[in-house]
C-alpha positions, 0 to 999 in steps of 0.5 A, a space after each residue: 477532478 482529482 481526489 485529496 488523498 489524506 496521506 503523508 506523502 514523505 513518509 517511509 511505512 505506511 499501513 494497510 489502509 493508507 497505502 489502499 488509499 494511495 492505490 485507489 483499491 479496497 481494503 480486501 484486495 491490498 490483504 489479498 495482495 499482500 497474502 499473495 506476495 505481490 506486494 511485500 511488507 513487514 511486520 512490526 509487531 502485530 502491525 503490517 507496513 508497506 514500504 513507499 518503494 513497493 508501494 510505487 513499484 506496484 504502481 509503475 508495474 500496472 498489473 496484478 
């Protein structure tokens, strides 16, 4: 069965929490990833967003 994700799919930046929710991973792990590197985003103020690009990219790549 699949799952709904509530996200906006044709949006540019999504938060932390949406693009977790995208990749299916907990909270703490997107931070650590983020922390890392491995995937980029950028601030807006205090807020941290990661561009739907990335998010796919880290996708298609499949590993950590």
């Amino acid at each position: 069965m699949t799952q709904m994700i509530d996200v906006p799919p044709d949006r540019l930046l999504y938060t932390v929490d949406e693009a977790s929710r995208l990749l299916a991973i907990k909270r703490t792990t997107m931070f650590a990833l983020l922390k890392d590197g491995t995937l980029p985003s950028i601030k807006i103020g205090a807020a941290r967003r990661i561009h739907r690009d990335a998010i796919v990219a880290f996708a298609e790549k499949g590993t950590m």
